[in-house]
C-alpha positions in Angstrom: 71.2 56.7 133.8 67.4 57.6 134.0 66.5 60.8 132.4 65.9 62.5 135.6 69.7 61.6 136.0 70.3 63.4 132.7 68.9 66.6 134.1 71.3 67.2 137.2 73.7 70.2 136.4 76.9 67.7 136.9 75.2 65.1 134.5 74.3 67.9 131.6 77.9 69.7 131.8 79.6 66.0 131.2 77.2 65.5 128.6 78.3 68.5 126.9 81.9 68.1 127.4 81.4 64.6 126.1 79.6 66.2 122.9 82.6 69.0 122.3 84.9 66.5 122.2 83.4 64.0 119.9 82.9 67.7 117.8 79.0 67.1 117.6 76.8 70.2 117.0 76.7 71.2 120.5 79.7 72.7 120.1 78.9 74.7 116.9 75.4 75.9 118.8 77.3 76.8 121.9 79.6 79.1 119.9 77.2 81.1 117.9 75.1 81.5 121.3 78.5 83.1 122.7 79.6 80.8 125.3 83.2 80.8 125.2 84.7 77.0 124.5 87.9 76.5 125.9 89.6 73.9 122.2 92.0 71.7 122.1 95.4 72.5 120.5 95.2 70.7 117.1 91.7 72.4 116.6 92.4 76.1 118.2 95.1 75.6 115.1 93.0 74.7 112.8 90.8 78.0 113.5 94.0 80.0 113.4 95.0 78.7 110.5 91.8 79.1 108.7 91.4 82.7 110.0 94.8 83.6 108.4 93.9 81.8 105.1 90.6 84.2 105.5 92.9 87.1 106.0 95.7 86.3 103.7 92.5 86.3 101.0 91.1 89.4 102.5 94.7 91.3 101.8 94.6 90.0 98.2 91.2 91.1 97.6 91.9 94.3 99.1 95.0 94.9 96.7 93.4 93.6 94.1 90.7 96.1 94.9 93.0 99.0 94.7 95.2 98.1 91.6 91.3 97.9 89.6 90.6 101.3 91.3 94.1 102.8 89.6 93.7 101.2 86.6 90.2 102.9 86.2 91.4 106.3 87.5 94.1 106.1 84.8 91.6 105.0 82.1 89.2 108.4 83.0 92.4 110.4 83.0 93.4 109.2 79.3 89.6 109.2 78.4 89.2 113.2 79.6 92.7 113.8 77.4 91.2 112.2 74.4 88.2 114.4 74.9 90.3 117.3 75.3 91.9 116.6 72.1 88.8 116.0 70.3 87.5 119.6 71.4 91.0 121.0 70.3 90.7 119.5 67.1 87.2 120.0 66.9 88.1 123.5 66.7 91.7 123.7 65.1 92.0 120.8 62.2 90.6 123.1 59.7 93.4 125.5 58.5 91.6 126.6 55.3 89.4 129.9 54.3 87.1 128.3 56.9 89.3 128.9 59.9 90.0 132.9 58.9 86.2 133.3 58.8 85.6 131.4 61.9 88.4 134.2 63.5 87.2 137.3 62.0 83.3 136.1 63.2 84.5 135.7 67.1 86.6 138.7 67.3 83.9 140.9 65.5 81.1 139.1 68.1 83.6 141.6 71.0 81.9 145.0 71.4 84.8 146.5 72.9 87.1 145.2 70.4 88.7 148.2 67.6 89.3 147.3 64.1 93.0 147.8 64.4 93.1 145.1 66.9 90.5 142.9 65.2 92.9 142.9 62.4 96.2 142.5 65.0 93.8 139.6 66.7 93.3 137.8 63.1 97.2 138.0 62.7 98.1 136.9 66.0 95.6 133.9 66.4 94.8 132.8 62.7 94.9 129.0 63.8 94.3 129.2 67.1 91.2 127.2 68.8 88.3 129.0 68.8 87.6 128.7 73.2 91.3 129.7 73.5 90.6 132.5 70.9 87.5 133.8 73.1 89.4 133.4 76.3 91.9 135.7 75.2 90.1 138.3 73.8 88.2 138.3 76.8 91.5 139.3 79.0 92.2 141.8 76.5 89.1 143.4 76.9 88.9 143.6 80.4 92.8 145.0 80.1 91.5 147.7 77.6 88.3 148.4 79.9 91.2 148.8 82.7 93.2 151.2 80.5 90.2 153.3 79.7 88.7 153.4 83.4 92.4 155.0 84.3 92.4 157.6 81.5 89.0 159.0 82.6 
């Protein structure tokens, strides 16, 4: 065959085909160019069967992905607990003289607050932690404020 043989349209397709089945890199160049490449059996299996190993991995990754994605969810839930327990005992460990001082200081910091309930508030919530303490007297005071806005 003379190159100019080589050229005709025939000559270059039986080329090709020649080269797809030996598996050269024709093959390989003609795929990633898009041109559709009609394999054999044993080789349209092997790309099956690679593309399921692919996938089989991808599915493994992928619940692998989300067990690490609970386990840290669970880790910054039990982290935010300890937290929470650390402000609570931040606040309530000390059951001495300290924590009646600490009492009597945020119910006398309420300016709506009497001194018969100051001393009902120090009774009632003598160990109690000090945001909890605050929260509450806040409702009371807004229910006092309430009871005095209907009597006028």
């Amino acid at each position: 065959m003379t190159p100019k043989d080589l050229n005709l349209p025939e000559n270059r397709a039986r080329k090709i085909k020649e080269r797809q089945q030996s598996g050269s890199a024709v093959r390989d160049l003609l795929f990633s160019a898009g041109v559709e490449i009609e394999f054999k059996r044993p080789v349209r299996q092997k790309i099956e069967t690679h593309q399921n190993k692919i996938r089989k991995q991808l599915r493994l990754l992928q619940a692998e992905n989300k067990k690490q994605k609970a386990r840290l969810e669970r880790k910054q839930l039990q982290h935010e607990k300890s937290l929470c327990k650390q402000k609570e005992n931040a606040f309530g460990h000390v059951k001495s003289r300290y924590a009646e001082e600490r009492t009597l200081c945020t119910v006398s910091t309420a300016s709506s607050v009497s001194e018969t309930s100051k001393a009902s508030f120090h009774s009632e919530f003598g160990s109690i932690p000090r945001y909890i303490l605050q929260r509450r007297i806040h409702e009371h005071n807004l229910k006092s404020d309430e009871i005095r806005a209907k009597g006028t």
